[in-house]
VMD Tcl script that builds the backbone (N, CA, C; Angstrom):
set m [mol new atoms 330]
animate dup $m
set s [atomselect $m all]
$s set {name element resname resid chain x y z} {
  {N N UNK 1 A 17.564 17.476 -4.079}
  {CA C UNK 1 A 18.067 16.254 -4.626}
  {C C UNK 1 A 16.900 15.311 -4.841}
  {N N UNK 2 A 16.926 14.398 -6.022}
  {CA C UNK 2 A 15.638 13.827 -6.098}
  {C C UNK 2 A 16.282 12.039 -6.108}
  {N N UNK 3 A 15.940 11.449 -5.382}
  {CA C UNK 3 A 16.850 9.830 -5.136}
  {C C UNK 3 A 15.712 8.968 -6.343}
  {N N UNK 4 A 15.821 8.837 -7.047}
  {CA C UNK 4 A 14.986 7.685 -7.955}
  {C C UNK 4 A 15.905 6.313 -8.112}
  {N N UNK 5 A 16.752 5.912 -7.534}
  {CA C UNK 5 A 17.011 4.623 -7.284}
  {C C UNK 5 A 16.382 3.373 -7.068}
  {N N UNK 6 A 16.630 2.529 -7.428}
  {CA C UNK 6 A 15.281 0.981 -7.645}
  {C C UNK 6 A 15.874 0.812 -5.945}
  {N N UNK 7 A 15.068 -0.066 -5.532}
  {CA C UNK 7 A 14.621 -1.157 -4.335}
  {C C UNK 7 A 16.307 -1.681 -3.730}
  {N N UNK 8 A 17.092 -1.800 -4.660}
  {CA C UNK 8 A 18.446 -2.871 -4.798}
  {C C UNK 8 A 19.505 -1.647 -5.240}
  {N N UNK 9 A 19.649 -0.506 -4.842}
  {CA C UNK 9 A 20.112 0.374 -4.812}
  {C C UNK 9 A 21.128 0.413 -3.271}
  {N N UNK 10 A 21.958 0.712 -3.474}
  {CA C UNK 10 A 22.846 1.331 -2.552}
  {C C UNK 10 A 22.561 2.281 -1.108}
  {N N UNK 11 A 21.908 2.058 0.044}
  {CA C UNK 11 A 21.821 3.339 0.695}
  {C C UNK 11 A 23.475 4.447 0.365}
  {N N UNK 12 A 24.222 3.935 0.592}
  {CA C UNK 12 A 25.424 5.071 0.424}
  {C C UNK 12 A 25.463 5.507 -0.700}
  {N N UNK 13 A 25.034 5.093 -1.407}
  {CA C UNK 13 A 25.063 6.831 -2.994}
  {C C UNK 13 A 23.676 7.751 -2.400}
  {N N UNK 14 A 22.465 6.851 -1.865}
  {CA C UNK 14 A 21.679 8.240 -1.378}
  {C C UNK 14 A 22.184 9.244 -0.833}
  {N N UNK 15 A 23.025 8.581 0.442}
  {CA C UNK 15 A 23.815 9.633 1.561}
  {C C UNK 15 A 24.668 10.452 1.148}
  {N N UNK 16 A 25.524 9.776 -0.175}
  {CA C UNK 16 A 26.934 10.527 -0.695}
  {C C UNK 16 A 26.183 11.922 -0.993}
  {N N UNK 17 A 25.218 11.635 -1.999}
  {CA C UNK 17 A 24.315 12.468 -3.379}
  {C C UNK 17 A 23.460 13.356 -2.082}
  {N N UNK 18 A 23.193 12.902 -0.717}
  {CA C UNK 18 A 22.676 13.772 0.487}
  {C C UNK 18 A 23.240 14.863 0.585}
  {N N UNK 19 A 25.078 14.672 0.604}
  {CA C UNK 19 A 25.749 15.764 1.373}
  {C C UNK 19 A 25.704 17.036 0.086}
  {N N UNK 20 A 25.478 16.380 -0.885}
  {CA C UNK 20 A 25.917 17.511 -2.058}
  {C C UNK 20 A 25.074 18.684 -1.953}
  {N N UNK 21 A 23.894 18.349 -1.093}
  {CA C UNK 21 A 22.477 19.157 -0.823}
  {C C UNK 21 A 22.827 20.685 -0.210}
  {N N UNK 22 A 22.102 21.883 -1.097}
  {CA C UNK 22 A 22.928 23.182 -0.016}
  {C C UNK 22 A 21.970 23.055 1.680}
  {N N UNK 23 A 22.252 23.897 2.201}
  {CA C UNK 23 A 21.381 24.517 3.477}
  {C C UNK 23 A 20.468 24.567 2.906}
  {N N UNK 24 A 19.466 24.226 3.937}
  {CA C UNK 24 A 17.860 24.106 3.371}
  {C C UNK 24 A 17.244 23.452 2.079}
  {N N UNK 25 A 18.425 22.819 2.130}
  {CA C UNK 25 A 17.722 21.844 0.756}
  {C C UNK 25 A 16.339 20.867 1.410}
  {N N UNK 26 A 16.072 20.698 -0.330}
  {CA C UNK 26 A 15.033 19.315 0.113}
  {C C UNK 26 A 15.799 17.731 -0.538}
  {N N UNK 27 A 15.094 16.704 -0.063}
  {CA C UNK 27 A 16.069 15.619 -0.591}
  {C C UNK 27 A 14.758 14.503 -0.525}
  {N N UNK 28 A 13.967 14.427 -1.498}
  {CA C UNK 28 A 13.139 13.533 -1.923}
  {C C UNK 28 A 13.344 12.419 -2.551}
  {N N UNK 29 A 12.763 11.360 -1.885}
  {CA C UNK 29 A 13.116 9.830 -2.365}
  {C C UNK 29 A 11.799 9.446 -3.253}
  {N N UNK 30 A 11.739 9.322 -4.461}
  {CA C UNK 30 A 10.808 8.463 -4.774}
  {C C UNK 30 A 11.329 6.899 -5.470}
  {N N UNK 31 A 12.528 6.491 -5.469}
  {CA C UNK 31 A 13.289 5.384 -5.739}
  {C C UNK 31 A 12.758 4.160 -5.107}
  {N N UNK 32 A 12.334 4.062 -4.335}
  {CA C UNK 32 A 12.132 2.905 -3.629}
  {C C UNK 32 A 13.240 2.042 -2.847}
  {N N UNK 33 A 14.555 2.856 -2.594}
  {CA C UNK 33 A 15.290 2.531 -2.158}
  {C C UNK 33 A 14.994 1.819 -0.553}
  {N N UNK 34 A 15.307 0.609 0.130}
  {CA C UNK 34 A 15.157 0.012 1.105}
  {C C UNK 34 A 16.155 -0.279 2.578}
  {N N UNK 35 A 15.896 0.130 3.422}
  {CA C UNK 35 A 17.276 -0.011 4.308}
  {C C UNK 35 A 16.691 1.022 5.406}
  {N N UNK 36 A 17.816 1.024 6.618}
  {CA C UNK 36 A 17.937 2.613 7.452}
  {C C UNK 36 A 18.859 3.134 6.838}
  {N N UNK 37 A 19.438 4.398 7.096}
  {CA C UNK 37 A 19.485 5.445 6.282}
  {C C UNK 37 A 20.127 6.092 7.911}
  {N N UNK 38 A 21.653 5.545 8.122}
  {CA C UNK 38 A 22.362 6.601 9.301}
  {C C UNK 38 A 22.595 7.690 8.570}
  {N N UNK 39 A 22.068 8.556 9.231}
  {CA C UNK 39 A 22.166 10.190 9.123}
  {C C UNK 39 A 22.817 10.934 10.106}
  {N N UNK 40 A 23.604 11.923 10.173}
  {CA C UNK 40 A 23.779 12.957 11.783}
  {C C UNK 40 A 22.825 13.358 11.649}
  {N N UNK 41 A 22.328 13.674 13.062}
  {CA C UNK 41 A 21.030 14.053 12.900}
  {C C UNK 41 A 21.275 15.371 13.218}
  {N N UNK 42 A 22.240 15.886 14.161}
  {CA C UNK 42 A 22.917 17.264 14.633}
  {C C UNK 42 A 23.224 18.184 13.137}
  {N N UNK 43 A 23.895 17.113 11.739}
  {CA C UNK 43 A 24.107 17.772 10.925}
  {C C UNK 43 A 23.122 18.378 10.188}
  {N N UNK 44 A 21.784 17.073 10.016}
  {CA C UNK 44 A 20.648 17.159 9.351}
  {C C UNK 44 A 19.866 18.869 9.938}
  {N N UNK 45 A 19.988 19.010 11.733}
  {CA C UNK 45 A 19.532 20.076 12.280}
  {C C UNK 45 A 19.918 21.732 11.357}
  {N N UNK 46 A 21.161 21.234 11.936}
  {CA C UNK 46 A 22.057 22.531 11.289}
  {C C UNK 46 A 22.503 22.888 10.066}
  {N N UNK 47 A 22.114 21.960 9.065}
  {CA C UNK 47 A 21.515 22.468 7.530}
  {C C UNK 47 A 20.351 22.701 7.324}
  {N N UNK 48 A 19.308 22.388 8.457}
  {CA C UNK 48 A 17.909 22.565 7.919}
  {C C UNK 48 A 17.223 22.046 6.545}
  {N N UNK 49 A 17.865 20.764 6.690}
  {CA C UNK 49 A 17.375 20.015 5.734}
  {C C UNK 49 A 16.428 19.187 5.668}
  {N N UNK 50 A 15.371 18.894 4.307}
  {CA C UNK 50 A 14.146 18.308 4.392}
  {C C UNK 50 A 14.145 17.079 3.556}
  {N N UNK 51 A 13.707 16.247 4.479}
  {CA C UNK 51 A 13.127 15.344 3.819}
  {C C UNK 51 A 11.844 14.553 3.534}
  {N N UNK 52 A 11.686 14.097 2.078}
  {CA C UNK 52 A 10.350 14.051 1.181}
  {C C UNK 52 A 10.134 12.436 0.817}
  {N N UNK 53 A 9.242 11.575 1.175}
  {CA C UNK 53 A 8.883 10.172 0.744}
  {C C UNK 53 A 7.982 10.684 -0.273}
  {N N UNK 54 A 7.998 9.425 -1.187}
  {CA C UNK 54 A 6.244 9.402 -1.594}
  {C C UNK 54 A 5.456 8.473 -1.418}
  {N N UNK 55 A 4.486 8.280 -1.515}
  {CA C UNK 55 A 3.542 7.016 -1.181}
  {C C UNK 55 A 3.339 7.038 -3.112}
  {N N UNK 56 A 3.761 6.771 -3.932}
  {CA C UNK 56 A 3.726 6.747 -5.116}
  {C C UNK 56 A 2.657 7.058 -5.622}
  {N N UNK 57 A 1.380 7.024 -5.602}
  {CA C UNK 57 A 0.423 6.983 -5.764}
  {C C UNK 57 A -0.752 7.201 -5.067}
  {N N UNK 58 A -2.032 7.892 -5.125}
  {CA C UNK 58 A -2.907 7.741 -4.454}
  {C C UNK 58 A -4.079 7.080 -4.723}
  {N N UNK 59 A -4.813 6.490 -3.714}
  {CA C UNK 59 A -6.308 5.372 -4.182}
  {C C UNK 59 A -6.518 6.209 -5.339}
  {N N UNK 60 A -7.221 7.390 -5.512}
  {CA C UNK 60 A -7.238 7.656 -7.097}
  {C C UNK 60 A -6.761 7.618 -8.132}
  {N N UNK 61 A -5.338 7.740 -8.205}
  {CA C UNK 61 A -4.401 7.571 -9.327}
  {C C UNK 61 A -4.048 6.264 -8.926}
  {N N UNK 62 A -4.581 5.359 -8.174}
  {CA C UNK 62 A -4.427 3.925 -8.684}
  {C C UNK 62 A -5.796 3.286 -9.014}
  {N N UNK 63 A -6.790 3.494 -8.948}
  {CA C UNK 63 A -8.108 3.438 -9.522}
  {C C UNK 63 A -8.227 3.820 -10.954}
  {N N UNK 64 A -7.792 5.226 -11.394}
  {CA C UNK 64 A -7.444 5.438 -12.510}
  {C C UNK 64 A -6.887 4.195 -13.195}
  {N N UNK 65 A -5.394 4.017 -12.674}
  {CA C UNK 65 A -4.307 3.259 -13.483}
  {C C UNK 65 A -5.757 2.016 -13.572}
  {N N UNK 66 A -6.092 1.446 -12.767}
  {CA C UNK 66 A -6.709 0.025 -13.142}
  {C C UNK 66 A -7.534 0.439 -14.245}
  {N N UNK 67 A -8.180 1.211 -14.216}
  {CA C UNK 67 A -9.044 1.502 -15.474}
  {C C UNK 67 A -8.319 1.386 -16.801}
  {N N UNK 68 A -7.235 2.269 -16.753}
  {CA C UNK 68 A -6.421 2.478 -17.928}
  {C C UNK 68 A -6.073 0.906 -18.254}
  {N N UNK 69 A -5.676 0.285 -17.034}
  {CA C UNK 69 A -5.109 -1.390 -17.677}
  {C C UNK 69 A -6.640 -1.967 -18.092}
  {N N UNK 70 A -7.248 -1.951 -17.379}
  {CA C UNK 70 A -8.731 -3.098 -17.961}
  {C C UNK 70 A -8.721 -2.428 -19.405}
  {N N UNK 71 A -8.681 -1.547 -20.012}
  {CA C UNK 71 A -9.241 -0.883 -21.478}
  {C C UNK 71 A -7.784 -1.077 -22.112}
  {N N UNK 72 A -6.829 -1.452 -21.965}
  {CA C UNK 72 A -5.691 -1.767 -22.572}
  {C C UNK 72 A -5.142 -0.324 -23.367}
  {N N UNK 73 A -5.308 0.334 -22.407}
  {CA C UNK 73 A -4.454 1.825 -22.521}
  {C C UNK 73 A -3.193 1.766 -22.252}
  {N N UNK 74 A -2.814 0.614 -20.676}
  {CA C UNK 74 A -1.623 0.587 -20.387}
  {C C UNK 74 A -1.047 -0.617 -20.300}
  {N N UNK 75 A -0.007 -1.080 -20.860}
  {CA C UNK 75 A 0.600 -2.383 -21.303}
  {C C UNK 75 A 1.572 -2.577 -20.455}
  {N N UNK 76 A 1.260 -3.893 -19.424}
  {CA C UNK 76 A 2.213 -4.317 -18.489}
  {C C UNK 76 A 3.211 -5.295 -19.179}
  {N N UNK 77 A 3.037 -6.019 -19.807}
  {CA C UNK 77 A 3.317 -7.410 -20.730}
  {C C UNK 77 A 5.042 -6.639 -20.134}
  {N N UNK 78 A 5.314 -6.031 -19.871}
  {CA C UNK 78 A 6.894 -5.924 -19.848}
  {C C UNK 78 A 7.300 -6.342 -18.149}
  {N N UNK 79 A 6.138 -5.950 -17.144}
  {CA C UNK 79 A 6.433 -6.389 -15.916}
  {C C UNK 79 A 6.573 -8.167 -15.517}
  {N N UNK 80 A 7.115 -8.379 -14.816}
  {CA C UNK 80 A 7.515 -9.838 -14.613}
  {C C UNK 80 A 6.466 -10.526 -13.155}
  {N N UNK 81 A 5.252 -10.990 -13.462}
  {CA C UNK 81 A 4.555 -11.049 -12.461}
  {C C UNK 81 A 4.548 -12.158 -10.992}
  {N N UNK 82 A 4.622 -11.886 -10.445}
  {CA C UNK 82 A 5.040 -12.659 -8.649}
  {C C UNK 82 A 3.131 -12.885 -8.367}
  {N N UNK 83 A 2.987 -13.672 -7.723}
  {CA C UNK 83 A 1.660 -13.787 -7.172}
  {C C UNK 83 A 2.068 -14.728 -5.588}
  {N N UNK 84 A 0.795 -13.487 -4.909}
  {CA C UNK 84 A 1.280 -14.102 -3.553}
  {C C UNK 84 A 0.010 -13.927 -2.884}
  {N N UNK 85 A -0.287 -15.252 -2.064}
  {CA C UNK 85 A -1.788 -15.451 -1.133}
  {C C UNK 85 A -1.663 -14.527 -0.357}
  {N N UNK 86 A -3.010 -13.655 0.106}
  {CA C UNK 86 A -3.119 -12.361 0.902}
  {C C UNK 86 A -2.385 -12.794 2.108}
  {N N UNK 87 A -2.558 -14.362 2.847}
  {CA C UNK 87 A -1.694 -14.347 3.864}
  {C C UNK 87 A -0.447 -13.912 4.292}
  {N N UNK 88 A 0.341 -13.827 3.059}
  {CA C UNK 88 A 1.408 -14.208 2.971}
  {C C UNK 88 A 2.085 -12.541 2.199}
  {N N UNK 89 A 1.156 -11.646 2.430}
  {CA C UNK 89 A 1.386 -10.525 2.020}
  {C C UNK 89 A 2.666 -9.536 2.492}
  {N N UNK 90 A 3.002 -10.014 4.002}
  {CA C UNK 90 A 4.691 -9.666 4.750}
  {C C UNK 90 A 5.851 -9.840 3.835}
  {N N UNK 91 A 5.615 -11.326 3.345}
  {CA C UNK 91 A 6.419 -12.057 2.833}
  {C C UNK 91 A 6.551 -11.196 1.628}
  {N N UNK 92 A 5.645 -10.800 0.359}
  {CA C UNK 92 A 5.882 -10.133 -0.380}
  {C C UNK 92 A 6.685 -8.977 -0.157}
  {N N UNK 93 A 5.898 -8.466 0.560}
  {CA C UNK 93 A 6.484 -6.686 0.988}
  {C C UNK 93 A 7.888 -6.956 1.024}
  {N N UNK 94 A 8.361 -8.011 1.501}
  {CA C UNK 94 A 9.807 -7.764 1.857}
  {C C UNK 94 A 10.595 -8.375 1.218}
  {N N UNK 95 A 10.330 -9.161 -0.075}
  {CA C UNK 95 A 10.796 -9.312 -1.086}
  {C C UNK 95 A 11.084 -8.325 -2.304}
  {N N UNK 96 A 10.360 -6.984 -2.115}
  {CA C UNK 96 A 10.504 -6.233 -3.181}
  {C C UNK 96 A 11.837 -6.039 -3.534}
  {N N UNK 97 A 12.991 -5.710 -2.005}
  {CA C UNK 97 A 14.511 -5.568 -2.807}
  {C C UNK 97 A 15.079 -6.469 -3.397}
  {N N UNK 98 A 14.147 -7.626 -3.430}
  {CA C UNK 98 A 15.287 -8.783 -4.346}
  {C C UNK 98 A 14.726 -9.082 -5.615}
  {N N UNK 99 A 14.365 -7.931 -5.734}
  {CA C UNK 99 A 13.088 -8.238 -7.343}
  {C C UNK 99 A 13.857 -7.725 -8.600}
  {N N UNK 100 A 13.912 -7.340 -9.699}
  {CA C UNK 100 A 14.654 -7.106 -10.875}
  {C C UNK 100 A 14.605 -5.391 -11.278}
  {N N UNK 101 A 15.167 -4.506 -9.817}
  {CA C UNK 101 A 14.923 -3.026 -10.099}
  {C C UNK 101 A 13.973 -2.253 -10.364}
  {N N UNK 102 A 12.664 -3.130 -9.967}
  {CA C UNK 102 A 11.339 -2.249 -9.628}
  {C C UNK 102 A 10.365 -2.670 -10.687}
  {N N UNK 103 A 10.669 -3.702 -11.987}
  {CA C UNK 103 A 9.635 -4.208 -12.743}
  {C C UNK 103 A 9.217 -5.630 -12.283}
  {N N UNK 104 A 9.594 -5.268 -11.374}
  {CA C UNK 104 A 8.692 -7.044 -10.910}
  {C C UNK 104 A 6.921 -6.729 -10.425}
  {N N UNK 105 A 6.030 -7.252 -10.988}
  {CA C UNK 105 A 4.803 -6.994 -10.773}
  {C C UNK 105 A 4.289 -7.766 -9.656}
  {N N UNK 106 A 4.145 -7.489 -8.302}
  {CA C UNK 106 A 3.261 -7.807 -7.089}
  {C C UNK 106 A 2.043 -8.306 -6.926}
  {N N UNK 107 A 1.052 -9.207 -7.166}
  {CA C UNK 107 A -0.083 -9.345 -7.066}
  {C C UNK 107 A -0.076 -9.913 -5.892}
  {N N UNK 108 A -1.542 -9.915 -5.430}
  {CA C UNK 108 A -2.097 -10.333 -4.064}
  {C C UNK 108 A -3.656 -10.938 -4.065}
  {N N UNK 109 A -3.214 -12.449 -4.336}
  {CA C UNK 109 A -4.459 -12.813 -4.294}
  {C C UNK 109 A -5.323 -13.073 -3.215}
  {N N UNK 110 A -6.792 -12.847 -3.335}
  {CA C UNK 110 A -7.810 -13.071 -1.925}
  {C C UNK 110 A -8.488 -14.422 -2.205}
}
mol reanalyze $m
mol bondsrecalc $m
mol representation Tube
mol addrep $m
């Protein structure tokens, strides 16, 4: 099962769209969905089921991406930009679920 749900997503359609999973499935989130996530864990055992985060990106493929934006390869003009003092960087993080389904653009100024 692959969860691509924005930030402001439902945990219970993950879980519903969970059970549909056979034995030994995998069930990868790259949605950005936010919350805990009650699971049986006895059930989770005895399907032998896996589960997959992503860290979206790695320092390289986000080094890349900056490149691609400085040379205007890649056009944000559609993201909606937030700017927030490095202090205050918690505060961001935990604003992402109330943002507009994952195009809200994050900056962090130093």
């Amino acid at each position: 099962m692959l969860d691509t749900m924005g930030a402001k997503a439902p945990l219970a359609a993950m879980k519903d769209a969970m059970m549909g999973v056979r034995r030994g499935g995998r069930v990868v989130n790259i949605g950005g969905a936010a919350g805990d996530l009650a699971v049986d864990v006895k059930w989770w055992m005895d399907e032998q089921m896996e589960l997959i985060g992503s860290v979206w990106f790695t320092a390289a493929e986000g080094i890349e991406m900056a490149g691609l934006i400085a040379n205007g390869a890649v056009d944000l003009s559609v993201l909606e930009p937030k700017m927030w003092p490095l202090e205050s960087i918690n505060e961001a993080i935990n604003g992402v679920t109330s943002g507009d389904g994952g195009f809200t653009n994050y900056l962090v100024t130093i």
